[in-house]
PDB file of N, H, CA, C and O in Angstrom:
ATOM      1  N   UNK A   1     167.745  -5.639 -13.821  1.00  0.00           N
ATOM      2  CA  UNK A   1     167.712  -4.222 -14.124  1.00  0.00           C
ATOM      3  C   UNK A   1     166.510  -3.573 -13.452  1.00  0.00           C
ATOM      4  O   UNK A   1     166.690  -2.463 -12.951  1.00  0.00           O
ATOM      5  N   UNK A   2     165.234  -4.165 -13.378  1.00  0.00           N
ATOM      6  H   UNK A   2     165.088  -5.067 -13.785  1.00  0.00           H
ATOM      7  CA  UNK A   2     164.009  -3.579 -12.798  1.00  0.00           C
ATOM      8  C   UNK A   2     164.088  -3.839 -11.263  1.00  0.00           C
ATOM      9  O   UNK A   2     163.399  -3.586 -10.275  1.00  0.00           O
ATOM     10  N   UNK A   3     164.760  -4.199 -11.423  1.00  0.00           N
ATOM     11  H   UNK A   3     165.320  -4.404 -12.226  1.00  0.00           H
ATOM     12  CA  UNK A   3     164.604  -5.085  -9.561  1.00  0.00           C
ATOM     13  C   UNK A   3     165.560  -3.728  -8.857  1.00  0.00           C
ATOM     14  O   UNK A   3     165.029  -3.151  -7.908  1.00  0.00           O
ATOM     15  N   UNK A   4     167.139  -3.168  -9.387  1.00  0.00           N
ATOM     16  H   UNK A   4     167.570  -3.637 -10.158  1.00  0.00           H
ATOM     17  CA  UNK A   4     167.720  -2.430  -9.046  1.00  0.00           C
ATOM     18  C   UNK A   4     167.816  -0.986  -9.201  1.00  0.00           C
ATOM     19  O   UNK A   4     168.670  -0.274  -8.672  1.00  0.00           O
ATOM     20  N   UNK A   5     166.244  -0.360 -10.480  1.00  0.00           N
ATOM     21  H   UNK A   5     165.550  -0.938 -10.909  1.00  0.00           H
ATOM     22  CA  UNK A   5     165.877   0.619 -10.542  1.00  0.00           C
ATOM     23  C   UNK A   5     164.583   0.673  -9.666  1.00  0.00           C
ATOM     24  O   UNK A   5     164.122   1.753  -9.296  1.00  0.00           O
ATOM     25  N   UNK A   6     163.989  -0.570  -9.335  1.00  0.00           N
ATOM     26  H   UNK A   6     164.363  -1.448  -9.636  1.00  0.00           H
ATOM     27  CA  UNK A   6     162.765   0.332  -7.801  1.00  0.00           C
ATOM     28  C   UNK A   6     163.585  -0.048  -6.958  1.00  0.00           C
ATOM     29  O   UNK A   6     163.327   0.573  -5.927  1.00  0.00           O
ATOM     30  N   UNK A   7     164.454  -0.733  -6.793  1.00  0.00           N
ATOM     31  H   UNK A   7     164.664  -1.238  -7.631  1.00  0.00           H
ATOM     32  CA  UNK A   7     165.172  -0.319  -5.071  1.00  0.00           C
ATOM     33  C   UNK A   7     165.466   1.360  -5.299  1.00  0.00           C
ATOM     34  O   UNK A   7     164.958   2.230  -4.592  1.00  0.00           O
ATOM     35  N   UNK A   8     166.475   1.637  -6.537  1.00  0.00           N
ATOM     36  H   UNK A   8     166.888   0.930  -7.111  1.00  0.00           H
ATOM     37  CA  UNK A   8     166.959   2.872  -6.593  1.00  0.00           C
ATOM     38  C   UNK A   8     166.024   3.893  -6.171  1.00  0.00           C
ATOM     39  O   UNK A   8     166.296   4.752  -5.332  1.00  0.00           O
ATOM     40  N   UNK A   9     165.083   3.796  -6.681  1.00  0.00           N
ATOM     41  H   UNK A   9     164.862   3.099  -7.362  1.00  0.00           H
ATOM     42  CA  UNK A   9     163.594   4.547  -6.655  1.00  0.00           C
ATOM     43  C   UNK A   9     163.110   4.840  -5.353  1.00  0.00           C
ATOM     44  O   UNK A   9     162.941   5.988  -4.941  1.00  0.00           O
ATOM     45  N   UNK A  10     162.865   3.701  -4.639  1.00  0.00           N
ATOM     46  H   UNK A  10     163.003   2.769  -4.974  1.00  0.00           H
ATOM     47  CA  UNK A  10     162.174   3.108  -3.706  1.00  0.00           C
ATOM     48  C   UNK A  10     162.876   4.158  -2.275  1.00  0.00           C
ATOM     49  O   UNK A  10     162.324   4.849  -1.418  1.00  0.00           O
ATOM     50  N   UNK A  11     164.452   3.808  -2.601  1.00  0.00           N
ATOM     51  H   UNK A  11     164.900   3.247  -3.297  1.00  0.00           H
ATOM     52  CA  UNK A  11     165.415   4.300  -1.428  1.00  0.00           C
ATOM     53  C   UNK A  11     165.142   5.932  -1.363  1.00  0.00           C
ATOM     54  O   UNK A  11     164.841   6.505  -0.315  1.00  0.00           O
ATOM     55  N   UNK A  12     165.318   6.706  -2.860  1.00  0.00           N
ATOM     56  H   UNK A  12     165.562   6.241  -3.711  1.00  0.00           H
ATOM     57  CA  UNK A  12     164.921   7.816  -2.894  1.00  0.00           C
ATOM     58  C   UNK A  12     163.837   8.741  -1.969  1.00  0.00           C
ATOM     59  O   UNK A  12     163.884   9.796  -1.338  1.00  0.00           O
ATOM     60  N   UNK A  13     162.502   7.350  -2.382  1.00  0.00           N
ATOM     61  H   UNK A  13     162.464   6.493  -2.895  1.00  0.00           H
ATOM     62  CA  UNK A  13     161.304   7.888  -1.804  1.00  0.00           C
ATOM     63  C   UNK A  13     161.406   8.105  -0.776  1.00  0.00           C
ATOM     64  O   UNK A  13     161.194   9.228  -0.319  1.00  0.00           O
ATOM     65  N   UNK A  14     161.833   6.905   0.057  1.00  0.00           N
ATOM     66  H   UNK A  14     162.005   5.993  -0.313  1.00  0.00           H
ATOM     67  CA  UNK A  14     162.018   6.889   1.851  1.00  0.00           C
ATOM     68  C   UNK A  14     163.004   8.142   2.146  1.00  0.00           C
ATOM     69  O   UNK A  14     162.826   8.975   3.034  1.00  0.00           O
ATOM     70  N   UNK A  15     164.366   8.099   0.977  1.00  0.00           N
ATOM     71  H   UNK A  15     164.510   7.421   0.255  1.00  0.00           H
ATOM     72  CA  UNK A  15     165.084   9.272   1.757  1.00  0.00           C
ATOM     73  C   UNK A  15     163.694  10.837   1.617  1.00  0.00           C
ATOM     74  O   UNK A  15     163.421  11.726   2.424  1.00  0.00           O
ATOM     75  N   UNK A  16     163.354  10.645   0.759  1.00  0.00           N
ATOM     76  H   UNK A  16     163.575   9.923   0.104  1.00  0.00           H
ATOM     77  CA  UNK A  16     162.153  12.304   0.895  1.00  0.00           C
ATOM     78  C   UNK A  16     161.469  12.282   1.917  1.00  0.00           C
ATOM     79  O   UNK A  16     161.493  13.250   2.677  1.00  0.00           O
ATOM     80  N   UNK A  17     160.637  11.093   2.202  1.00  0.00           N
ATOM     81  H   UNK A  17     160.618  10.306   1.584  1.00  0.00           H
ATOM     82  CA  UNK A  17     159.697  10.948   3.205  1.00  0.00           C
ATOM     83  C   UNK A  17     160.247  11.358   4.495  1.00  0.00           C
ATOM     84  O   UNK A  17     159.723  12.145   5.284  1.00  0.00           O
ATOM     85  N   UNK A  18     161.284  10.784   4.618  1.00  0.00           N
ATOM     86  H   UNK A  18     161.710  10.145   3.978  1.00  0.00           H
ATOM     87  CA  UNK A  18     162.419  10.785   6.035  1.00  0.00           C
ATOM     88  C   UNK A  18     163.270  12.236   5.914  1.00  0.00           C
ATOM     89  O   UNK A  18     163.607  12.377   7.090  1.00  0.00           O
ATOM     90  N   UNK A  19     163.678  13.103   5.375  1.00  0.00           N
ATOM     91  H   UNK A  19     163.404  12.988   4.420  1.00  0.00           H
ATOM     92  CA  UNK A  19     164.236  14.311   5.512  1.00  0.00           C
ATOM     93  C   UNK A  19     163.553  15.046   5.610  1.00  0.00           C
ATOM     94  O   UNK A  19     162.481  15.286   5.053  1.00  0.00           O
ATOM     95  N   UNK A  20     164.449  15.784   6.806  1.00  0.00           N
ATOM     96  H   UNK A  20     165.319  15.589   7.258  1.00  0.00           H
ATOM     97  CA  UNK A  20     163.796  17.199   7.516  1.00  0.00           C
ATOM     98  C   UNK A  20     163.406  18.527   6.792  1.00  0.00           C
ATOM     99  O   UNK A  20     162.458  19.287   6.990  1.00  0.00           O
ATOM    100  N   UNK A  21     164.916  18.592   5.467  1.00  0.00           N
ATOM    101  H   UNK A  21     165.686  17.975   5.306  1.00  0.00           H
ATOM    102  CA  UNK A  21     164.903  19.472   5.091  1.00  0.00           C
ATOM    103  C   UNK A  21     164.241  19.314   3.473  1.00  0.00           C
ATOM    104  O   UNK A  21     164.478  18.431   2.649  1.00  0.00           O
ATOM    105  N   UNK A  22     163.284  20.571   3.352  1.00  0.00           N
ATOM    106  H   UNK A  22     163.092  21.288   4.022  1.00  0.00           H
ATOM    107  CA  UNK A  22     162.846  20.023   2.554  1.00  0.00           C
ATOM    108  C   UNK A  22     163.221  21.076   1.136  1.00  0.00           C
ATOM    109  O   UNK A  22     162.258  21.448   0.464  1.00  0.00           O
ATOM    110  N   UNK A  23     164.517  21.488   0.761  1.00  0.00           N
ATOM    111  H   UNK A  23     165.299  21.186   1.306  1.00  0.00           H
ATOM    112  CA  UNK A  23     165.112  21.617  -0.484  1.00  0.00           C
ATOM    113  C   UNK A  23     165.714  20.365  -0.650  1.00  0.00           C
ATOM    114  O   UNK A  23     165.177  20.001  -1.697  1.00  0.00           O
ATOM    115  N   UNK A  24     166.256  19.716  -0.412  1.00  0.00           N
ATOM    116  H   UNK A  24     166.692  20.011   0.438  1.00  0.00           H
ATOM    117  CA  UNK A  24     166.748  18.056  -0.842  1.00  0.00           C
ATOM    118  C   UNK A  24     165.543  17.077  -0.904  1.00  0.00           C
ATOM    119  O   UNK A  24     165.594  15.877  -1.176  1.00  0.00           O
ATOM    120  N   UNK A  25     164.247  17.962  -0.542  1.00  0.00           N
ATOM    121  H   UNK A  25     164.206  18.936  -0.321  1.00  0.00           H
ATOM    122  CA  UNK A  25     163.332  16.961  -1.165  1.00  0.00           C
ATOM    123  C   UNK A  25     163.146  16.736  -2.595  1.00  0.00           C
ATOM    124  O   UNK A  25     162.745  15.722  -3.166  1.00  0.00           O
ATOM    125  N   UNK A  26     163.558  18.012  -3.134  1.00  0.00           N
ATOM    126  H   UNK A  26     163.884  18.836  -2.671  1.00  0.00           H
ATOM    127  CA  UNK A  26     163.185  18.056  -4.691  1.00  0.00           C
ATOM    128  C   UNK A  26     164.182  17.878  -5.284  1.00  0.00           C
ATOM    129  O   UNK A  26     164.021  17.906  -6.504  1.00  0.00           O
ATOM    130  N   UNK A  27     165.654  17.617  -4.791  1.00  0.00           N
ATOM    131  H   UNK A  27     165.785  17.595  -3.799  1.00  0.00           H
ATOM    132  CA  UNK A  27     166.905  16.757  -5.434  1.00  0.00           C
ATOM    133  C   UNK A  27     166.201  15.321  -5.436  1.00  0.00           C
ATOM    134  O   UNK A  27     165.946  14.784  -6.514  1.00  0.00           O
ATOM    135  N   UNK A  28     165.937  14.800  -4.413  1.00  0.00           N
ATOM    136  H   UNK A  28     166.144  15.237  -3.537  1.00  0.00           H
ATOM    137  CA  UNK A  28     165.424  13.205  -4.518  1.00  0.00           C
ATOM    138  C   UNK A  28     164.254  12.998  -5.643  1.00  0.00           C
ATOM    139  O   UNK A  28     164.127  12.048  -6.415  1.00  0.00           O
ATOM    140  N   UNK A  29     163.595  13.939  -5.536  1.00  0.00           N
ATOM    141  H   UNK A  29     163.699  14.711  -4.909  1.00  0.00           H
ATOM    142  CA  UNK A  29     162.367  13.537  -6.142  1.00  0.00           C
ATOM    143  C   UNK A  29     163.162  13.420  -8.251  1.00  0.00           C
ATOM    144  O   UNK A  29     162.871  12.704  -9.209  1.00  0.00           O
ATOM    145  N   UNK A  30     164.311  14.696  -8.008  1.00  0.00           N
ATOM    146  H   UNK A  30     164.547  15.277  -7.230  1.00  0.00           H
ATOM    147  CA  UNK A  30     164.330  15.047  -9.655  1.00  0.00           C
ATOM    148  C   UNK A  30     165.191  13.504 -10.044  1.00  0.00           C
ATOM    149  O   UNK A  30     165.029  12.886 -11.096  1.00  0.00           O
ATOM    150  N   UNK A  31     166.365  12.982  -8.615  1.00  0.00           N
ATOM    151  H   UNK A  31     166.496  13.484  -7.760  1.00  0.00           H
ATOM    152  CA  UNK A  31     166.961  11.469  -9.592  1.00  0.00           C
ATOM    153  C   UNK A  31     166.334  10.394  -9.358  1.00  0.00           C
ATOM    154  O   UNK A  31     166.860   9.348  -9.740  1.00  0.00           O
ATOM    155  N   UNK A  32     164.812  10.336  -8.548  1.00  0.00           N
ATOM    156  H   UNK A  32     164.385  11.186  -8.238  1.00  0.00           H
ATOM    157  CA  UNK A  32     164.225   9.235  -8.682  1.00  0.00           C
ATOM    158  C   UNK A  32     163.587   9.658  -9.974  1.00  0.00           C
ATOM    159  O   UNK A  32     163.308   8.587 -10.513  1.00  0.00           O
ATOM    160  N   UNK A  33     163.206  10.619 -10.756  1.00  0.00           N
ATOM    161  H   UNK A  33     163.433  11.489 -10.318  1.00  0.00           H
ATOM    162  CA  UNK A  33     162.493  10.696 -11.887  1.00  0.00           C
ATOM    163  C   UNK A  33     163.604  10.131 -13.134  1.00  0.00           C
ATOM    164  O   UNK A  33     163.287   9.133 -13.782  1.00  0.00           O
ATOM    165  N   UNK A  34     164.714  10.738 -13.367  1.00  0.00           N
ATOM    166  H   UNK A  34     164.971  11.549 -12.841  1.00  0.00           H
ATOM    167  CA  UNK A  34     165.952  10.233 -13.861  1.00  0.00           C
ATOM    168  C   UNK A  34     165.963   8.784 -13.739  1.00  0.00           C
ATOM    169  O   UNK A  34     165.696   8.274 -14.827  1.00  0.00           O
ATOM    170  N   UNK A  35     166.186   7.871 -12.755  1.00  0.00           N
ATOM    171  H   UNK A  35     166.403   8.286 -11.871  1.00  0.00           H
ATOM    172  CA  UNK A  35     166.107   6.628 -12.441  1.00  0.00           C
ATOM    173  C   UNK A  35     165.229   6.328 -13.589  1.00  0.00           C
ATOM    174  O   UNK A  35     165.681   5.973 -14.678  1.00  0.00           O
ATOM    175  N   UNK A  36     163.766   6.496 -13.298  1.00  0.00           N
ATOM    176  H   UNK A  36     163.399   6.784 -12.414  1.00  0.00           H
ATOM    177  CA  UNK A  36     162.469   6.185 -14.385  1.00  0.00           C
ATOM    178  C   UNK A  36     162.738   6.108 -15.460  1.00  0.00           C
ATOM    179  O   UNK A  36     162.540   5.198 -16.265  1.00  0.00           O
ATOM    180  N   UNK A  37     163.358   7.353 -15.596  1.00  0.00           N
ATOM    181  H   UNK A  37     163.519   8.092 -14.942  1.00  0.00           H
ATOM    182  CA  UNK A  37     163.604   7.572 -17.448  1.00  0.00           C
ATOM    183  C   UNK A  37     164.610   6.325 -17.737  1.00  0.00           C
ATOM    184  O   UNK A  37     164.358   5.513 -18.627  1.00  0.00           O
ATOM    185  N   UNK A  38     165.869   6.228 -16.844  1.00  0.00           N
ATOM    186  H   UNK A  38     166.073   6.887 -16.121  1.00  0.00           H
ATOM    187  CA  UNK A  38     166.521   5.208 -17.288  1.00  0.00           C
ATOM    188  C   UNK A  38     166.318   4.199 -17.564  1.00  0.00           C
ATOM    189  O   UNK A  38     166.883   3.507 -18.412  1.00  0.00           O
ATOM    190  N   UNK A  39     165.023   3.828 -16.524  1.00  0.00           N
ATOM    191  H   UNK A  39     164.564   4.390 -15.835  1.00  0.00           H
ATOM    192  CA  UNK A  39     164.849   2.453 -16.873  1.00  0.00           C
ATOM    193  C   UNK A  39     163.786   2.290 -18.026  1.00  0.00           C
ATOM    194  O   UNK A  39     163.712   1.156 -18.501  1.00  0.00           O
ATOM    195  N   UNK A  40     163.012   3.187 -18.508  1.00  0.00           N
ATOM    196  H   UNK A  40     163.072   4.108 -18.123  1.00  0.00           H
ATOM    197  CA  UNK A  40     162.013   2.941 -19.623  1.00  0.00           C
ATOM    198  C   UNK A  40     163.481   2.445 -20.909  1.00  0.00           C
ATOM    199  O   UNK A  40     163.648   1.495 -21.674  1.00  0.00           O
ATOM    200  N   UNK A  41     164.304   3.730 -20.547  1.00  0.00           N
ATOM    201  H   UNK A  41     164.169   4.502 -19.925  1.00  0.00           H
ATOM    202  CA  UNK A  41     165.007   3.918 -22.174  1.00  0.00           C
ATOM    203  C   UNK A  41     165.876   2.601 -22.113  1.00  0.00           C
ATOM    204  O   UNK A  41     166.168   2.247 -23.256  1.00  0.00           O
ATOM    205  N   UNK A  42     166.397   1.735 -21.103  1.00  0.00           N
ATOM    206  H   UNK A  42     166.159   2.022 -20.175  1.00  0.00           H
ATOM    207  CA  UNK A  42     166.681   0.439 -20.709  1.00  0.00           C
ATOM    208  C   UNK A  42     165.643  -0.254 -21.458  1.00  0.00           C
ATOM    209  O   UNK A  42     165.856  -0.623 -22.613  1.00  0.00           O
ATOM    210  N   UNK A  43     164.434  -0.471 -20.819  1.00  0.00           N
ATOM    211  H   UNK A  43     164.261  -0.172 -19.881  1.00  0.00           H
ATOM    212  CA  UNK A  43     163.584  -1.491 -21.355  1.00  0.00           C
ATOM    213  C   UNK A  43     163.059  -1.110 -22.394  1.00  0.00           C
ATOM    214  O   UNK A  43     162.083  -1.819 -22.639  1.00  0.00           O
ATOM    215  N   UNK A  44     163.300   0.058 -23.515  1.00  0.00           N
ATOM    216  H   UNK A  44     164.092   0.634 -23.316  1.00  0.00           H
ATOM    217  CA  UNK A  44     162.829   0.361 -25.110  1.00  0.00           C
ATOM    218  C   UNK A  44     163.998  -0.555 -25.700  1.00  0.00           C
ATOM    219  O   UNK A  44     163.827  -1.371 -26.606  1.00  0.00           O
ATOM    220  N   UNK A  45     165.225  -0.300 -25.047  1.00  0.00           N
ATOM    221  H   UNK A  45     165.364   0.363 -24.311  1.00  0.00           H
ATOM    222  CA  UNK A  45     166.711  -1.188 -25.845  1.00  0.00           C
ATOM    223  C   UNK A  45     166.206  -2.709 -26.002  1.00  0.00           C
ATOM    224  O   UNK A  45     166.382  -3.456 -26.964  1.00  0.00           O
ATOM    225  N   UNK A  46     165.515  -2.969 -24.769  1.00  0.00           N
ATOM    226  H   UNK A  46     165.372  -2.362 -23.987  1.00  0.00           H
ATOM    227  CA  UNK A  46     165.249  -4.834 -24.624  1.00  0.00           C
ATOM    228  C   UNK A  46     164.649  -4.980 -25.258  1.00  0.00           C
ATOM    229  O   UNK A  46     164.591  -6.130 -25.694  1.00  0.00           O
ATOM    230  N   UNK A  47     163.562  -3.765 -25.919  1.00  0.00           N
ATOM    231  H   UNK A  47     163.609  -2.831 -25.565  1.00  0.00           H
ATOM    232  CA  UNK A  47     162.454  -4.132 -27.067  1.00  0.00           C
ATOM    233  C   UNK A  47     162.721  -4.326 -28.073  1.00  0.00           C
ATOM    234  O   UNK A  47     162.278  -5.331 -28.628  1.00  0.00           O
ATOM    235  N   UNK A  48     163.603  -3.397 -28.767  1.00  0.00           N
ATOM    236  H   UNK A  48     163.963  -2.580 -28.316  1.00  0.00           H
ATOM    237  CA  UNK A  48     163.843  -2.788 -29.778  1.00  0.00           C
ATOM    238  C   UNK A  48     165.497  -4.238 -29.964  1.00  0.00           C
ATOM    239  O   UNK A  48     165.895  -4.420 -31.114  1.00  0.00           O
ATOM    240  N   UNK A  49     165.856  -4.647 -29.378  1.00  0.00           N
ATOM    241  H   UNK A  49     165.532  -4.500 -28.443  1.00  0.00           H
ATOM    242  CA  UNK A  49     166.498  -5.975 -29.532  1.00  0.00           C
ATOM    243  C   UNK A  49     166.205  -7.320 -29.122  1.00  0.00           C
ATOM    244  O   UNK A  49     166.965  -8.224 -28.776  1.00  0.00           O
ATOM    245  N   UNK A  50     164.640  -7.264 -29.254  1.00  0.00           N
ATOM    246  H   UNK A  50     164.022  -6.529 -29.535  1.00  0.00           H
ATOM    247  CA  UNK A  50     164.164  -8.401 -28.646  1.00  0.00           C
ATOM    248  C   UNK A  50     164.628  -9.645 -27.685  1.00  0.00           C
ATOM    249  O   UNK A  50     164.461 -10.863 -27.619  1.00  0.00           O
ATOM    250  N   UNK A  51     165.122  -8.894 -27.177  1.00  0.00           N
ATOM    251  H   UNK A  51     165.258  -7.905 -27.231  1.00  0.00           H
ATOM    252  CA  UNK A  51     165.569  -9.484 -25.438  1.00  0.00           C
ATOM    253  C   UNK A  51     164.665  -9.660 -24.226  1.00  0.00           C
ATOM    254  O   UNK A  51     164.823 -10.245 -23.154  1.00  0.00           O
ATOM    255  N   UNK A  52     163.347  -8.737 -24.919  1.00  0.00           N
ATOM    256  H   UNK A  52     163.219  -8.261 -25.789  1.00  0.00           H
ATOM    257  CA  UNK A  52     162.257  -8.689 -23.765  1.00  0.00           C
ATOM    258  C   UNK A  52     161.162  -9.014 -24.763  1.00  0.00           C
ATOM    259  O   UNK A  52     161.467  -9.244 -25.933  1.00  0.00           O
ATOM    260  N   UNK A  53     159.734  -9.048 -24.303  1.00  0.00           N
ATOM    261  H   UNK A  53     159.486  -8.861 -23.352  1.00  0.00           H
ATOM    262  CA  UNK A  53     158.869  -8.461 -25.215  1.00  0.00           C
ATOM    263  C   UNK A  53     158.252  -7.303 -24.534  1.00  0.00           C
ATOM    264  O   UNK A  53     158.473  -6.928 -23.383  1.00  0.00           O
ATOM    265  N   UNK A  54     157.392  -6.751 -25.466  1.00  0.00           N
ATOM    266  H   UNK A  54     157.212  -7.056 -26.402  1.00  0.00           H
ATOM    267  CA  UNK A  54     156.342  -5.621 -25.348  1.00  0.00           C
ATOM    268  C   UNK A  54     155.701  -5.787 -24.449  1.00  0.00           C
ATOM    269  O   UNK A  54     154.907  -6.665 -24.788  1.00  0.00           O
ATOM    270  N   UNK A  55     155.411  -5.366 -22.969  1.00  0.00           N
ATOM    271  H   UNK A  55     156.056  -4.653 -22.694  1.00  0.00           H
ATOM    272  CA  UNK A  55     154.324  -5.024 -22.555  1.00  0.00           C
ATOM    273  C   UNK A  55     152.969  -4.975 -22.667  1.00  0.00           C
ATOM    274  O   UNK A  55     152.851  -4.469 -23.783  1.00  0.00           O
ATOM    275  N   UNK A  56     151.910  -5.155 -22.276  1.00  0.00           N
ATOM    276  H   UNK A  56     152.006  -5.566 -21.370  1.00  0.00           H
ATOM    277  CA  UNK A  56     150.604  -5.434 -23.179  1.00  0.00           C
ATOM    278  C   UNK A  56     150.155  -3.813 -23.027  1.00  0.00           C
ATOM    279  O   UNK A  56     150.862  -3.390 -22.112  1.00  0.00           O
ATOM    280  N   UNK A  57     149.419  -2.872 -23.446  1.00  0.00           N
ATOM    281  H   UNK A  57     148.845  -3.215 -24.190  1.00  0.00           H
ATOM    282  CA  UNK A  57     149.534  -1.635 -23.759  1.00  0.00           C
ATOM    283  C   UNK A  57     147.771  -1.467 -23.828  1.00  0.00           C
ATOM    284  O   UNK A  57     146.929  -2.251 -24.266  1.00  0.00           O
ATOM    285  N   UNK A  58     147.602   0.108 -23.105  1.00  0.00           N
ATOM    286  H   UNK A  58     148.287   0.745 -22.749  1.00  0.00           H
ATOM    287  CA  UNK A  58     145.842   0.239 -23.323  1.00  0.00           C
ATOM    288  C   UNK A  58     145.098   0.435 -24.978  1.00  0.00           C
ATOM    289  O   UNK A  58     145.723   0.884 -25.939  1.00  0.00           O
ATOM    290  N   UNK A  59     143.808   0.035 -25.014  1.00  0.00           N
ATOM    291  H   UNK A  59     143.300  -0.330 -24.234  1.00  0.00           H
ATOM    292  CA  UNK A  59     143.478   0.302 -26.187  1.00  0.00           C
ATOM    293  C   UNK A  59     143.489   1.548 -26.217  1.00  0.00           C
ATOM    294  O   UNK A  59     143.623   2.325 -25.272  1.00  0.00           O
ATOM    295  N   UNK A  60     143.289   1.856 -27.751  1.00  0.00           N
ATOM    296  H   UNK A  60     143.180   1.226 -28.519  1.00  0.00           H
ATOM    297  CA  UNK A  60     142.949   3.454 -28.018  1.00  0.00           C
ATOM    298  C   UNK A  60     141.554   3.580 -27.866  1.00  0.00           C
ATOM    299  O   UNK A  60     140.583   2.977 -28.324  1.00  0.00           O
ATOM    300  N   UNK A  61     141.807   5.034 -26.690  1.00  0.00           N
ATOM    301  H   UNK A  61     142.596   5.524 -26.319  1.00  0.00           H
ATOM    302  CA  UNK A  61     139.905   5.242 -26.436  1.00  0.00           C
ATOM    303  C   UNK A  61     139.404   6.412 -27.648  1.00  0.00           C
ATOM    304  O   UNK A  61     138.234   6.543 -28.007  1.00  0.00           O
ATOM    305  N   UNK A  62     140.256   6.999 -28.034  1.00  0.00           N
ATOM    306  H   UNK A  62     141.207   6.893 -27.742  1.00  0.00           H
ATOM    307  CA  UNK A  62     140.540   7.979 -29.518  1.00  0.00           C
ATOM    308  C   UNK A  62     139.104   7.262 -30.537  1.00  0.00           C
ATOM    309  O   UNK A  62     138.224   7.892 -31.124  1.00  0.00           O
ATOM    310  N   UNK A  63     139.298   5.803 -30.453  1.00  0.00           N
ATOM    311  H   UNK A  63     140.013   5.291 -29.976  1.00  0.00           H
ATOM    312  CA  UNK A  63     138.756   5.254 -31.943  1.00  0.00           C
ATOM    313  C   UNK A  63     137.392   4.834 -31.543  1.00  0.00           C
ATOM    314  O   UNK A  63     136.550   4.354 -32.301  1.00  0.00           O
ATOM    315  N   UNK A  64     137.216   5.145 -29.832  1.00  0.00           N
ATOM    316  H   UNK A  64     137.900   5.535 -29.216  1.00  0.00           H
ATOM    317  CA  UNK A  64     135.760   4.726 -29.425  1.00  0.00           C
ATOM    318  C   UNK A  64     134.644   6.008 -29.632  1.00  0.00           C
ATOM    319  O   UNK A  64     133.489   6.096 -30.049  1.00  0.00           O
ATOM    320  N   UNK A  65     135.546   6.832 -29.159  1.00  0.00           N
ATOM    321  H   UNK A  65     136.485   6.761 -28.820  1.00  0.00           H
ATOM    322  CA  UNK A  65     135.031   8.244 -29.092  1.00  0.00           C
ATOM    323  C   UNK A  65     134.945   8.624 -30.484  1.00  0.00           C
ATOM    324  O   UNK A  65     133.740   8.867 -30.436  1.00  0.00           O
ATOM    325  N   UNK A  66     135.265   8.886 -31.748  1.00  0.00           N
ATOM    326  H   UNK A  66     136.244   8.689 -31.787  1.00  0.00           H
ATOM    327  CA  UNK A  66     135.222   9.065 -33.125  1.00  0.00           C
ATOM    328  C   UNK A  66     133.864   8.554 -33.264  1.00  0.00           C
ATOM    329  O   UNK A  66     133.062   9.432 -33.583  1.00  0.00           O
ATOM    330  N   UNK A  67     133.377   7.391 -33.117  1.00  0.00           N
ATOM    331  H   UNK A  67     134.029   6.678 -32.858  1.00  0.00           H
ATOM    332  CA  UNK A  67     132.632   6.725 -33.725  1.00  0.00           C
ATOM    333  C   UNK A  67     130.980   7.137 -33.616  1.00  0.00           C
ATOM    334  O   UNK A  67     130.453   7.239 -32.508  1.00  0.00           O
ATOM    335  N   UNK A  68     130.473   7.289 -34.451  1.00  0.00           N
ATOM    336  H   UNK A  68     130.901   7.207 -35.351  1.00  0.00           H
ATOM    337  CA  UNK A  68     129.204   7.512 -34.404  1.00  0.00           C
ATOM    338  C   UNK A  68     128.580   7.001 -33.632  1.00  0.00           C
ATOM    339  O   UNK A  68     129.207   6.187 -32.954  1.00  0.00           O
ATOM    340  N   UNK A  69     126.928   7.180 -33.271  1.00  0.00           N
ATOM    341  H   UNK A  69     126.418   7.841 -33.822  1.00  0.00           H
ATOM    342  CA  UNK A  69     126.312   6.094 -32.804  1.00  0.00           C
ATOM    343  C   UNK A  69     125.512   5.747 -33.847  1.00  0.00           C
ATOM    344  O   UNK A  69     125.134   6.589 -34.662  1.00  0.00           O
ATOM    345  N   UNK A  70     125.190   4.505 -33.916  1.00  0.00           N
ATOM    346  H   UNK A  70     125.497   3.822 -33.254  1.00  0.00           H
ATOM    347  CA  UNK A  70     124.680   3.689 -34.363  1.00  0.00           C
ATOM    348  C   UNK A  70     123.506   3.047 -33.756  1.00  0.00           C
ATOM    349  O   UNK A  70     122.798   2.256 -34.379  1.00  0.00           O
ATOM    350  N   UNK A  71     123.289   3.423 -32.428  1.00  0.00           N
ATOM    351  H   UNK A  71     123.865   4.065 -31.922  1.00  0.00           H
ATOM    352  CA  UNK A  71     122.225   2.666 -31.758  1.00  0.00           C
ATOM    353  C   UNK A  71     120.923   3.386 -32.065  1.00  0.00           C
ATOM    354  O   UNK A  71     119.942   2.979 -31.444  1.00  0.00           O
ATOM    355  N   UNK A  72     120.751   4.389 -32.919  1.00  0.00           N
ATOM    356  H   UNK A  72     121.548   4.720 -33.424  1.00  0.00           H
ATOM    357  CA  UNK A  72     119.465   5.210 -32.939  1.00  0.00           C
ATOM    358  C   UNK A  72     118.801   4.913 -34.271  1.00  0.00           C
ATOM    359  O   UNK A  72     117.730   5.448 -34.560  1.00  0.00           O
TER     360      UNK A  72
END
């Protein structure tokens, strides 16, 4: 599934890069974004039926920034 949404992607890009005209640049650009979405809401299904796992994900910088200092 990931392998055949960045080709999908991928082909898009080159077709933008490579066309002259550039109103069909922003058709390519809107179903390579579509593509994206598909494949997140694809890989939330693999999550959410544990067929995949989770991704490892950034900490929250929210709970660094809250915090007092303490060093004084």
């Amino acid at each position: 599934m990931s392998f055949m949404s960045a080709g999908g992607t991928g082909n898009y890009a080159a077709v933008t890069v490579a066309s002259q005209r550039s109103d069909l640049s922003l058709y390519y650009e809107r179903l390579s974004f579509e593509i994206s979405q598909y494949t997140k809401d694809g890989a939330d299904l693999m999550i959410s039926n544990v067929w995949m796992e989770q991704p490892p994900t950034t900490k929250d910088n929210d709970q660094f920034t809250n915090k007092k200092d303490t060093m004084k």
